[in-house]
PyMOL commands that place a pseudoatom at each C-alpha (Angstrom):
pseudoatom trace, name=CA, resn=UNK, resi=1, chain=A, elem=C, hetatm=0, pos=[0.000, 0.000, 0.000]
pseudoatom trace, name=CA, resn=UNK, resi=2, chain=A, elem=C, hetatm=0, pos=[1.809, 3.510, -0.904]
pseudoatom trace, name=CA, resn=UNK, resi=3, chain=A, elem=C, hetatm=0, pos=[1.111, 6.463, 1.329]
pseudoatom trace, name=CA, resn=UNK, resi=4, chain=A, elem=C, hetatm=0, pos=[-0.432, 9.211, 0.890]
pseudoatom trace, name=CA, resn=UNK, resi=5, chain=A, elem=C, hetatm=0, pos=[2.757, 11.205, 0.115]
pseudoatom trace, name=CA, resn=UNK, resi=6, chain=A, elem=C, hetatm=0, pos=[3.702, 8.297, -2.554]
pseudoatom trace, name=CA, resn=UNK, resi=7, chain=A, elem=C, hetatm=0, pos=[0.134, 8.297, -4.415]
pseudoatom trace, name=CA, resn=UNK, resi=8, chain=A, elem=C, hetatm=0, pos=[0.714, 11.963, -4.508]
pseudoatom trace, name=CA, resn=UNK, resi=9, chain=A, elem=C, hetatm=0, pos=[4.206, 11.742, -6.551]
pseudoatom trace, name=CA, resn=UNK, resi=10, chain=A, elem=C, hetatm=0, pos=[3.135, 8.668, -8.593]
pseudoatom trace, name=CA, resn=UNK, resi=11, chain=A, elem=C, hetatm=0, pos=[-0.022, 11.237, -9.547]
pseudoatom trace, name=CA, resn=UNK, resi=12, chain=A, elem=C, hetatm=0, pos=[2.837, 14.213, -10.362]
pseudoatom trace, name=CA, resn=UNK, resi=13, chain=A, elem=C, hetatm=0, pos=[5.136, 11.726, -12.452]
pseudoatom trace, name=CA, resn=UNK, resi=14, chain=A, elem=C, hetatm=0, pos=[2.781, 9.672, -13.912]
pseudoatom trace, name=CA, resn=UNK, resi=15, chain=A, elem=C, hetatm=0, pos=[1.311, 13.216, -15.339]
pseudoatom trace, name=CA, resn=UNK, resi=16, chain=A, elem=C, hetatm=0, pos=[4.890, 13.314, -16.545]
pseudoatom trace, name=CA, resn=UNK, resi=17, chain=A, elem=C, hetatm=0, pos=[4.999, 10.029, -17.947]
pseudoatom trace, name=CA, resn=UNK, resi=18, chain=A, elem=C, hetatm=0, pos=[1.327, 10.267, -19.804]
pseudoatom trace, name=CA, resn=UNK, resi=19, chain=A, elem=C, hetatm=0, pos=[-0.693, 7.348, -17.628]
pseudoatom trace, name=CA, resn=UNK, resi=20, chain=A, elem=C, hetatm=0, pos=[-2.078, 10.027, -15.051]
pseudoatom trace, name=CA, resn=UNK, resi=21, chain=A, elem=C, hetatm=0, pos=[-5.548, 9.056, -16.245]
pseudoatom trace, name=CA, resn=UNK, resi=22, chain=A, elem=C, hetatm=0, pos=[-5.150, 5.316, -16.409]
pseudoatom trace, name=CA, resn=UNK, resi=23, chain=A, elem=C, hetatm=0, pos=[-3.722, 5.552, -12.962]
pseudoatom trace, name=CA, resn=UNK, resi=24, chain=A, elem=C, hetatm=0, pos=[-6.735, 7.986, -11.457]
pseudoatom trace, name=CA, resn=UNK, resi=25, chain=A, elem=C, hetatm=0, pos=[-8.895, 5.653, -12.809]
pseudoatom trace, name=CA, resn=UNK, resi=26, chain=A, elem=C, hetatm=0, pos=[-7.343, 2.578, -11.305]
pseudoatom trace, name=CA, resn=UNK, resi=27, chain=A, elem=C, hetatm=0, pos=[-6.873, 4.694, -7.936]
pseudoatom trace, name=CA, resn=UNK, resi=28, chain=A, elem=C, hetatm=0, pos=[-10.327, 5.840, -8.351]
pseudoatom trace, name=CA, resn=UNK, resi=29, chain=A, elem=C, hetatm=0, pos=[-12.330, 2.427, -9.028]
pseudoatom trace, name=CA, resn=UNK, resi=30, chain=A, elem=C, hetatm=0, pos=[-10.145, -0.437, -8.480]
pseudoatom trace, name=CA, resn=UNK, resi=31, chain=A, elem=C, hetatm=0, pos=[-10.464, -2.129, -12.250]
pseudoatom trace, name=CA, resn=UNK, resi=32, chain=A, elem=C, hetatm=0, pos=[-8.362, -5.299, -12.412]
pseudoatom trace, name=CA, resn=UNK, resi=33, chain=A, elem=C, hetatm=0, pos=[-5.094, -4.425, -14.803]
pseudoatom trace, name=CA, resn=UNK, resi=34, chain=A, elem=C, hetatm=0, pos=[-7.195, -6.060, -17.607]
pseudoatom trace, name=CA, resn=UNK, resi=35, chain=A, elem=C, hetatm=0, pos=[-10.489, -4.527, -17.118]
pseudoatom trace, name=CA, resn=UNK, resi=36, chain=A, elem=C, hetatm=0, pos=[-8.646, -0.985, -16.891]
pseudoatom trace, name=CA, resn=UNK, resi=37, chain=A, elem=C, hetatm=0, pos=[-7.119, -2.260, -20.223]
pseudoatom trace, name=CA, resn=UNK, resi=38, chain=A, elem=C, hetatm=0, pos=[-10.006, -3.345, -21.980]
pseudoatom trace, name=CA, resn=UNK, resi=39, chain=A, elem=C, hetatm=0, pos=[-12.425, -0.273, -21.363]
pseudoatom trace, name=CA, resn=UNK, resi=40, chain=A, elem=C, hetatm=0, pos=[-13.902, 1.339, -24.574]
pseudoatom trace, name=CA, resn=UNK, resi=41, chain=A, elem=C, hetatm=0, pos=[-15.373, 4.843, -24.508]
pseudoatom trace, name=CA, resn=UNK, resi=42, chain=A, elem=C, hetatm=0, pos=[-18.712, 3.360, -25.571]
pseudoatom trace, name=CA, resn=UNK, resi=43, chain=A, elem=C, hetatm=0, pos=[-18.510, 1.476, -21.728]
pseudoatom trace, name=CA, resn=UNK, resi=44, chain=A, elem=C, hetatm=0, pos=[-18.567, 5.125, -20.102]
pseudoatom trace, name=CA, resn=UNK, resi=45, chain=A, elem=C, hetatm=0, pos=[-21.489, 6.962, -19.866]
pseudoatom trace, name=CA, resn=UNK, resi=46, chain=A, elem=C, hetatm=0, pos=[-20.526, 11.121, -19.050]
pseudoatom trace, name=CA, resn=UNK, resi=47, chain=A, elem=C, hetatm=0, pos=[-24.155, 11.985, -18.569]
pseudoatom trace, name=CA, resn=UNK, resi=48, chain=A, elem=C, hetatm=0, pos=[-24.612, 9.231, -15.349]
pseudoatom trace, name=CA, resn=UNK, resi=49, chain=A, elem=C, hetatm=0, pos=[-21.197, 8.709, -14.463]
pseudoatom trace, name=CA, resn=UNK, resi=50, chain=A, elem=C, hetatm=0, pos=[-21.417, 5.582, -14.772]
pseudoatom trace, name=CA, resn=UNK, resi=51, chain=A, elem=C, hetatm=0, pos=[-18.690, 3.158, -16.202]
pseudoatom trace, name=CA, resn=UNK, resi=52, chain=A, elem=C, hetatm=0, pos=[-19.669, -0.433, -17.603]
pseudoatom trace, name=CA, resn=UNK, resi=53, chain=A, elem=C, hetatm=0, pos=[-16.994, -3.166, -16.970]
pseudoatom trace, name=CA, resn=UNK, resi=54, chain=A, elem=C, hetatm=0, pos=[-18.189, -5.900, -19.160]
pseudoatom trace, name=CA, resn=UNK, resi=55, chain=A, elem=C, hetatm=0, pos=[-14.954, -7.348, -20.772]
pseudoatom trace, name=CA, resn=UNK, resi=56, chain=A, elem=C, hetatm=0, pos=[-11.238, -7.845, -19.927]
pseudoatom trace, name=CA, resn=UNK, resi=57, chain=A, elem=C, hetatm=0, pos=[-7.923, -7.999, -22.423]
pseudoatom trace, name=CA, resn=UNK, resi=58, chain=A, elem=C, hetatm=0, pos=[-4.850, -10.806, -21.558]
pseudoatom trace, name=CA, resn=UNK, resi=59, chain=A, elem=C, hetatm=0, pos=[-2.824, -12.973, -23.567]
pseudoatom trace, name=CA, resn=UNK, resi=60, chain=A, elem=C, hetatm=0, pos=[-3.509, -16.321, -24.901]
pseudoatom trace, name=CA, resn=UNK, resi=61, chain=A, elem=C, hetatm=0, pos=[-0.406, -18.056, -26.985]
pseudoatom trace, name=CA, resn=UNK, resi=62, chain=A, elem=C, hetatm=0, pos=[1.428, -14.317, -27.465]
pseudoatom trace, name=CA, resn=UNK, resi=63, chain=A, elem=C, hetatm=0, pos=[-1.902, -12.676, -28.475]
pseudoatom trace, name=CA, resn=UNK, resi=64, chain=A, elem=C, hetatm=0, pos=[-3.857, -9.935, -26.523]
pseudoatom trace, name=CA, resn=UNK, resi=65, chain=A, elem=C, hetatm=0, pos=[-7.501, -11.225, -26.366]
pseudoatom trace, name=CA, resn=UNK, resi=66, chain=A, elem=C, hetatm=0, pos=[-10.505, -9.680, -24.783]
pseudoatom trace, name=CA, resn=UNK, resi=67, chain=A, elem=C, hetatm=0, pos=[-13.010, -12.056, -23.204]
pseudoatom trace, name=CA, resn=UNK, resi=68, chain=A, elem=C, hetatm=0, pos=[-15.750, -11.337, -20.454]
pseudoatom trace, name=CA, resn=UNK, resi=69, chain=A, elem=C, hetatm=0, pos=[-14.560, -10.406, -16.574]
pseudoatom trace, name=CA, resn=UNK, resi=70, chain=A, elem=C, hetatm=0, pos=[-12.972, -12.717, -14.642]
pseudoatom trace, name=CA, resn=UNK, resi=71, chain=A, elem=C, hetatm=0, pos=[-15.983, -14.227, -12.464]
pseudoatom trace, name=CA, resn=UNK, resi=72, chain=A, elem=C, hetatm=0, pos=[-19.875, -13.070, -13.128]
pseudoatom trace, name=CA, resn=UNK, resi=73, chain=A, elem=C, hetatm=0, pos=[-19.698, -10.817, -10.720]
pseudoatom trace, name=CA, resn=UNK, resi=74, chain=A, elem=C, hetatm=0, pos=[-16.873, -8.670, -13.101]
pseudoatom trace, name=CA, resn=UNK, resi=75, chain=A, elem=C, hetatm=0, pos=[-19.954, -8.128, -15.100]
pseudoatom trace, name=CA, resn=UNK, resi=76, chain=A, elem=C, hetatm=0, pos=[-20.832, -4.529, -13.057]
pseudoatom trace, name=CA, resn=UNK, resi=77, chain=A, elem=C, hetatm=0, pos=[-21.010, -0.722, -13.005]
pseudoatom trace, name=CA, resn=UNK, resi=78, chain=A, elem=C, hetatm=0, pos=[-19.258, 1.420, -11.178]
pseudoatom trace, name=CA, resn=UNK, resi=79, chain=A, elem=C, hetatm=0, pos=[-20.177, 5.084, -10.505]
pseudoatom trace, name=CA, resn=UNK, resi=80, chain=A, elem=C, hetatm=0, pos=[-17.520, 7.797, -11.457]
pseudoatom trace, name=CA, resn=UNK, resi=81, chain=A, elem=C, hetatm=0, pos=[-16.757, 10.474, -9.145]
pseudoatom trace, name=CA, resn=UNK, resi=82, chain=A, elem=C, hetatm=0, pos=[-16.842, 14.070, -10.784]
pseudoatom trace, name=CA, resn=UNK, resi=83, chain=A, elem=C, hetatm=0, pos=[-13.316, 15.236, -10.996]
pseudoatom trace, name=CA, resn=UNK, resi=84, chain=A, elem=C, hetatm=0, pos=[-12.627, 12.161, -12.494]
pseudoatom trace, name=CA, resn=UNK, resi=85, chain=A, elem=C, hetatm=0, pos=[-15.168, 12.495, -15.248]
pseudoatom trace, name=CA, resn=UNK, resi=86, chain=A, elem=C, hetatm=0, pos=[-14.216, 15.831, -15.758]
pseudoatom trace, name=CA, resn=UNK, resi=87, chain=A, elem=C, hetatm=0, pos=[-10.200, 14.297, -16.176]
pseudoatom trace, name=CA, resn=UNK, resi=88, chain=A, elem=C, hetatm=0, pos=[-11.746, 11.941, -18.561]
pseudoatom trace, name=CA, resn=UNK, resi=89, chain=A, elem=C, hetatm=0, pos=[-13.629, 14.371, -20.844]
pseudoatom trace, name=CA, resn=UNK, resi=90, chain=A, elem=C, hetatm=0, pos=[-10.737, 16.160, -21.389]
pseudoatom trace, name=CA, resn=UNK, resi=91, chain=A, elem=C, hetatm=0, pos=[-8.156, 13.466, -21.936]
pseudoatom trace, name=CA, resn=UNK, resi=92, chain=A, elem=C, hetatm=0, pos=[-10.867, 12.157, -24.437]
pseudoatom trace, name=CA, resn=UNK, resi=93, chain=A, elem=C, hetatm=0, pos=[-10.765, 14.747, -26.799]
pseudoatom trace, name=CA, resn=UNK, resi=94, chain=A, elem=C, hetatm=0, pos=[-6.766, 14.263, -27.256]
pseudoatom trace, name=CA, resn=UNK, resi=95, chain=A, elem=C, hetatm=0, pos=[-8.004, 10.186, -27.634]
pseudoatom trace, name=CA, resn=UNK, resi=96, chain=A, elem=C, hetatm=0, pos=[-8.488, 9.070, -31.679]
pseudoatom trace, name=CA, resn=UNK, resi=97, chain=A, elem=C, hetatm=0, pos=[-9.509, 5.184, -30.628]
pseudoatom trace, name=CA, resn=UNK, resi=98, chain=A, elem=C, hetatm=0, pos=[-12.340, 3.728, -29.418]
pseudoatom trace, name=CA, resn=UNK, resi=99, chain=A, elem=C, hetatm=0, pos=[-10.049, 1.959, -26.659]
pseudoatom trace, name=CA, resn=UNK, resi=100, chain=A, elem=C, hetatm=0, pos=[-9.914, 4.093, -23.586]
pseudoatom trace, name=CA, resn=UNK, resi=101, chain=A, elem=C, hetatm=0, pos=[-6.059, 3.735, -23.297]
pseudoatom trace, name=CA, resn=UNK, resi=102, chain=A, elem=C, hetatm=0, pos=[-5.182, 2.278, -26.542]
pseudoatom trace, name=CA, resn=UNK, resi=103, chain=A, elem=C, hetatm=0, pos=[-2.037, 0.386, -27.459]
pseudoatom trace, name=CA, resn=UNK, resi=104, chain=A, elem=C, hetatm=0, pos=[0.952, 2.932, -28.135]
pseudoatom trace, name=CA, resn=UNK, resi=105, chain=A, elem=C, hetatm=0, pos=[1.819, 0.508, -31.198]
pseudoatom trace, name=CA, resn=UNK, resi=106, chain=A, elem=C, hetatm=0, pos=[-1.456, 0.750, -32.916]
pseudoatom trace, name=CA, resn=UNK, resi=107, chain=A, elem=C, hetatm=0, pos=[-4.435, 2.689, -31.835]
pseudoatom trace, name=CA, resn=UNK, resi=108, chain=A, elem=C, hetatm=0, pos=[-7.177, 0.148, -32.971]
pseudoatom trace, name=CA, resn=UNK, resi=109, chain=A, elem=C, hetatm=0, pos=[-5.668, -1.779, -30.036]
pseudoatom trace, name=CA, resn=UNK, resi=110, chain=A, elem=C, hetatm=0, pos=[-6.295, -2.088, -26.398]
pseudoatom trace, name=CA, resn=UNK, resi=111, chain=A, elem=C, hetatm=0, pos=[-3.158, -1.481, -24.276]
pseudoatom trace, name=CA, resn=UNK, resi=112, chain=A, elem=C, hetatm=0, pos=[-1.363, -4.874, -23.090]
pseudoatom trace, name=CA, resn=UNK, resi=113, chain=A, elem=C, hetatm=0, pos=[-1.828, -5.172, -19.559]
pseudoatom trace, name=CA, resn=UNK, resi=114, chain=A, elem=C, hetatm=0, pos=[2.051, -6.267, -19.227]
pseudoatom trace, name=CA, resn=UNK, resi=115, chain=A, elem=C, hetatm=0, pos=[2.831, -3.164, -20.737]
pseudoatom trace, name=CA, resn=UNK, resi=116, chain=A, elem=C, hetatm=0, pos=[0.607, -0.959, -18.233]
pseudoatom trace, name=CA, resn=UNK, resi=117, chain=A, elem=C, hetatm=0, pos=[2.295, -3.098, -15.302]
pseudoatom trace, name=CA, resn=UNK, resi=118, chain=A, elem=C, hetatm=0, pos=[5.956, -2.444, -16.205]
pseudoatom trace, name=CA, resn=UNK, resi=119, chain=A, elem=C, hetatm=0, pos=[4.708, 1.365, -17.308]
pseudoatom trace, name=CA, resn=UNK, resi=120, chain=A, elem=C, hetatm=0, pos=[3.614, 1.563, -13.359]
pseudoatom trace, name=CA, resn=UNK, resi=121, chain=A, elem=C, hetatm=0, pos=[7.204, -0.014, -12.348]
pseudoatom trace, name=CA, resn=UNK, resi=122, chain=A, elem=C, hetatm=0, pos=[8.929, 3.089, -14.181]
pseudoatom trace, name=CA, resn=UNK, resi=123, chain=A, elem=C, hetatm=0, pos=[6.563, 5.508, -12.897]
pseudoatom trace, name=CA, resn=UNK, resi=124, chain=A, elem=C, hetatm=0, pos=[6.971, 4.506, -9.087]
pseudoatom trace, name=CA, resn=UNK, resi=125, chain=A, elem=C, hetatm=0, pos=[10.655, 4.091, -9.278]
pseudoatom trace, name=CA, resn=UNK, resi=126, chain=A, elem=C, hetatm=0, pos=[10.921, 7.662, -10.976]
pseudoatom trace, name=CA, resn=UNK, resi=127, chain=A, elem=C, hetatm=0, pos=[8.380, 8.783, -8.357]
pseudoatom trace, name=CA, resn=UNK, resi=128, chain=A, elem=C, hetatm=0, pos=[10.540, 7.790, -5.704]
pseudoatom trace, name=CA, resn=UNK, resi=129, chain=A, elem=C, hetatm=0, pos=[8.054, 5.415, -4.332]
pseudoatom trace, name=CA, resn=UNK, resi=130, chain=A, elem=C, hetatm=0, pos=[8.210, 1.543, -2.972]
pseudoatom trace, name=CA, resn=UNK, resi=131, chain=A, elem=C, hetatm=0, pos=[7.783, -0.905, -5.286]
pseudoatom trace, name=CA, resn=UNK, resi=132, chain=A, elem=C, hetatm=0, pos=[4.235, -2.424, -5.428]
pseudoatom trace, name=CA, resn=UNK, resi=133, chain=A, elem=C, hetatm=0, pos=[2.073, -4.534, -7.824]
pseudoatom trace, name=CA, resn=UNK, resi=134, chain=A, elem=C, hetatm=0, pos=[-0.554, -2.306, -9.933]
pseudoatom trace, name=CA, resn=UNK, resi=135, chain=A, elem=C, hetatm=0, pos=[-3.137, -4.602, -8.375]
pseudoatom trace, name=CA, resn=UNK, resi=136, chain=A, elem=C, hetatm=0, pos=[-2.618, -3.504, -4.768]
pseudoatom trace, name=CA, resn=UNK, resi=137, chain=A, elem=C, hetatm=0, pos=[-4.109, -0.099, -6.466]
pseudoatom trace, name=CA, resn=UNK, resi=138, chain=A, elem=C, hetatm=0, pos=[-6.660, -1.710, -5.786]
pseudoatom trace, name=CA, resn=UNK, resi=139, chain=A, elem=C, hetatm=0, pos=[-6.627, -1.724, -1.918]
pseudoatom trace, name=CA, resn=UNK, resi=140, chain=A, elem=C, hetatm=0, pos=[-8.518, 1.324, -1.552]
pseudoatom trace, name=CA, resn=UNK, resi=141, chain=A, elem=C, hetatm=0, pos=[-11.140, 0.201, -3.388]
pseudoatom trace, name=CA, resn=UNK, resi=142, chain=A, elem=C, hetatm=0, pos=[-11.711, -3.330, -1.835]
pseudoatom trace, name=CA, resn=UNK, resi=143, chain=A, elem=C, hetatm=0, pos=[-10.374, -3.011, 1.924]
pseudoatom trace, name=CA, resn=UNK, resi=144, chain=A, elem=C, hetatm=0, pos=[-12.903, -1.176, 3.585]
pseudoatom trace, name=CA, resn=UNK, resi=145, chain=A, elem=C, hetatm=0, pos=[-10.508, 0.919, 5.987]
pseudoatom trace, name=CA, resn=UNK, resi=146, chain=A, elem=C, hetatm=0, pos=[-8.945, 2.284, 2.713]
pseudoatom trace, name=CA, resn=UNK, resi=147, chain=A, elem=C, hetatm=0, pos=[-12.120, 3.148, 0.972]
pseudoatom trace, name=CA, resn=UNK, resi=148, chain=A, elem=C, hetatm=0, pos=[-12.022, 5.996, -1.762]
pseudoatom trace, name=CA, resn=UNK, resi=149, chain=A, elem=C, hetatm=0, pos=[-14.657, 8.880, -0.664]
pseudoatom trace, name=CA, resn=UNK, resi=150, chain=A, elem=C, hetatm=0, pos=[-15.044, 11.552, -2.694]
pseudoatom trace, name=CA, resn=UNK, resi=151, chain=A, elem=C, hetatm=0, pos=[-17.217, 14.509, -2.097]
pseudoatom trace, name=CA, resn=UNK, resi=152, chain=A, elem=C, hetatm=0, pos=[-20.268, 15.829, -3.872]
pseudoatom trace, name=CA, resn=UNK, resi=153, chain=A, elem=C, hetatm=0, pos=[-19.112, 18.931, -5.368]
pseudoatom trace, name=CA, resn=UNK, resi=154, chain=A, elem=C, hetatm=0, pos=[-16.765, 17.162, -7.079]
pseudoatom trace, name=CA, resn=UNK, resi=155, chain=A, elem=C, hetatm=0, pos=[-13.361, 18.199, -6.566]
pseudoatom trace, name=CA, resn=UNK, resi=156, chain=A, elem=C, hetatm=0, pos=[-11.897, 16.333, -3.710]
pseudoatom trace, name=CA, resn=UNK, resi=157, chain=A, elem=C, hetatm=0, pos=[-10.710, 12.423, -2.649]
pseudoatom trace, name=CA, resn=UNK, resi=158, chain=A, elem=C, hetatm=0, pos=[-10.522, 11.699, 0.947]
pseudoatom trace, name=CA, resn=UNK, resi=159, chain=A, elem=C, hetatm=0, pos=[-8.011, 9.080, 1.243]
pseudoatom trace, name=CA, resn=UNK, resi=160, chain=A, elem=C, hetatm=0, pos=[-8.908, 7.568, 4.613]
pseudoatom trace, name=CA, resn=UNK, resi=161, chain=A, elem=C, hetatm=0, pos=[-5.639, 5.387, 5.134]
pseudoatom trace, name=CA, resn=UNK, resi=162, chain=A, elem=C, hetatm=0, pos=[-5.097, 4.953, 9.184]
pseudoatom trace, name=CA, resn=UNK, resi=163, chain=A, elem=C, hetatm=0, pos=[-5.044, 8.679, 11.210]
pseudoatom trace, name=CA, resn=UNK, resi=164, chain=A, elem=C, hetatm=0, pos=[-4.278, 9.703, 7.885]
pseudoatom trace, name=CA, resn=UNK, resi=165, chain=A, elem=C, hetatm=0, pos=[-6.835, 11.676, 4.842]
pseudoatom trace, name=CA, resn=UNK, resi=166, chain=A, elem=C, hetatm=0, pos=[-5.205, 12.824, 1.760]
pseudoatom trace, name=CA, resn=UNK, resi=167, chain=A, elem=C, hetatm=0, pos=[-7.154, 15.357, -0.077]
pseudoatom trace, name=CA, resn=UNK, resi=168, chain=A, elem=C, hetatm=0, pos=[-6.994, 15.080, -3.659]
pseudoatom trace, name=CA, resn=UNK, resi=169, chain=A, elem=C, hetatm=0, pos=[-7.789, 18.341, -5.540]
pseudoatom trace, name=CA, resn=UNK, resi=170, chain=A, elem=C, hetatm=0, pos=[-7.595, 17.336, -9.470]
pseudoatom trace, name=CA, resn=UNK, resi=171, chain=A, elem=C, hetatm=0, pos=[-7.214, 21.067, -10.245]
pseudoatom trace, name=CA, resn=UNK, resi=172, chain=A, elem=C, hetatm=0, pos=[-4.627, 21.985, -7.470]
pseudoatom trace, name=CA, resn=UNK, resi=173, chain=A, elem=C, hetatm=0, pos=[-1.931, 20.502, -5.490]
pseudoatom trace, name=CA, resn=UNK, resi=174, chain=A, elem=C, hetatm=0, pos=[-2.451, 17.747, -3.133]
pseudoatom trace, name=CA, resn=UNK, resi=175, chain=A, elem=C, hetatm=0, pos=[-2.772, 17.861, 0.610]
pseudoatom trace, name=CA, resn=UNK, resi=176, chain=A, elem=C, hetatm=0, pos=[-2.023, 15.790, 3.312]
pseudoatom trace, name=CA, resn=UNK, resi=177, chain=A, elem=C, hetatm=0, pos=[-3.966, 16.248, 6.266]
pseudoatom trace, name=CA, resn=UNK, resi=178, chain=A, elem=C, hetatm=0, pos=[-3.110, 15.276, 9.361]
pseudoatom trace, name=CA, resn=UNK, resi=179, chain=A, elem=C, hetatm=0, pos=[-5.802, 15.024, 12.054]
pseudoatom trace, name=CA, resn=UNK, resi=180, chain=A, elem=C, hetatm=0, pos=[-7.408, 17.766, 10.782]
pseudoatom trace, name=CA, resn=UNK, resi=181, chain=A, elem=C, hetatm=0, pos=[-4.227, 19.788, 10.584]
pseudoatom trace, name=CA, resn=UNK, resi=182, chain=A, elem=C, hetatm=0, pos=[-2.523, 20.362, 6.749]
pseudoatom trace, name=CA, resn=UNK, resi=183, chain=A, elem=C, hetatm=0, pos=[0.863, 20.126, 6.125]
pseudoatom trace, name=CA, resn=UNK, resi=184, chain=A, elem=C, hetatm=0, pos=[2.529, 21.401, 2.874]
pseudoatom trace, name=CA, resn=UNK, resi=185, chain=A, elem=C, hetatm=0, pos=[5.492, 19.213, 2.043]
pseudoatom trace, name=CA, resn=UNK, resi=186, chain=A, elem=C, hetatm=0, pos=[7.829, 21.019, -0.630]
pseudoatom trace, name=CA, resn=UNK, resi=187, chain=A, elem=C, hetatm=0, pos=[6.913, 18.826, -3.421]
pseudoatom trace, name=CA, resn=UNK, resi=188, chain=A, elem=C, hetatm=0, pos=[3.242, 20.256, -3.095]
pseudoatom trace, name=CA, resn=UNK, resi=189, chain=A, elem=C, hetatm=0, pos=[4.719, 23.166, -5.135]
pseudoatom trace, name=CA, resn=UNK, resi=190, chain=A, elem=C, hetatm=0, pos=[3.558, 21.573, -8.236]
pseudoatom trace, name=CA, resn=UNK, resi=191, chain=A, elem=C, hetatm=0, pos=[0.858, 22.694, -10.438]
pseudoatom trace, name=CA, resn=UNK, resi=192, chain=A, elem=C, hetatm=0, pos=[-1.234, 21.110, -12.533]
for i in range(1, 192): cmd.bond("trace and resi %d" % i, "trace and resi %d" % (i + 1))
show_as sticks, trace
zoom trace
């Protein structure tokens, strides 16, 4: 599990590194690496926020296949908070495929879920932060001490990780709070 501090630079450098949305996204829903990988923009509705998992890519004899979720209950929506809906128009209108995060090799493609799981390696190690496996991203969507809040108006995560709640502002720097009491590390000097 990273910390609040580390999701914070893996946000900042994987803005760098072009996967800021995939990685949101992952932060923000907990998609298995293949359901992340196999999302179309025809699975995401804008106007209810709401985001259809219905298939999954992974290999099968060197070949990147898409088949149906791992178990029946992969077959599900899940409800978008909306900052990241607002990320996701935007990053849509700079997208040509009908893959969410198409293949860097050729856009008619889904990206390879190996590919997205050594991309995440580079990003942490550049980030500075310990090395973990792109599915325990998905902690804070499946332990329920960890869960992902966000709030209503739209612009702010509560991370709720122990005594700690880091506020993620997708517009602004982030900030850790610390019982109720911020504190502005110097690498919160980034802007968006």
């Amino acid at each position: 599990m990273l910390t609040p501090e580390e999701i914070q630079r893996l946000l900042i450098q994987a803005k760098e590194d072009n996967c800021f949305e995939l990685l949101l996204l992952e932060l923000s829903t907990g998609l298995r690496r293949g359901e992340i990988c196999a999302l179309q923009w025809g699975d995401l509705s804008f106007r209810a926020g709401e985001l259809r998992v219905q298939r999954q890519v992974h290999r099968v004899k060197g070949r990147l296949v898409t088949s149906p979720p791992k178990s029946k209950a992969g077959n599900r929506s899940v409800i978008l908070p909306t900052p990241v809906l607002n990320v996701l128009k935007a990053y849509k209108e700079t997208i040509s495929s009908r893959w969410m995060f198409p293949s860097p090799v050729s856009e008619d493609s889904p990206r390879d879920p190996t590919e997205v799981r050594k991309r995440l390696q580079t990003v942490l190690e550049r980030a500075e932060c310990k090395k973990i496996r792109f599915h325990d991203l998905r902690h804070p969507n499946v332990k329920p001490k960890t869960k992902i809040l966000f709030t209503k108006q739209g612009f702010k995560a509560h991370y709720f990780l122990g005594p700690k709640l880091l506020l993620l502002d997708i517009n602004e720097p982030l900030f850790i709070v610390f019982h109720r009491e911020i504190q502005y590390p110097n690498f919160l000097n980034y802007h968006w």
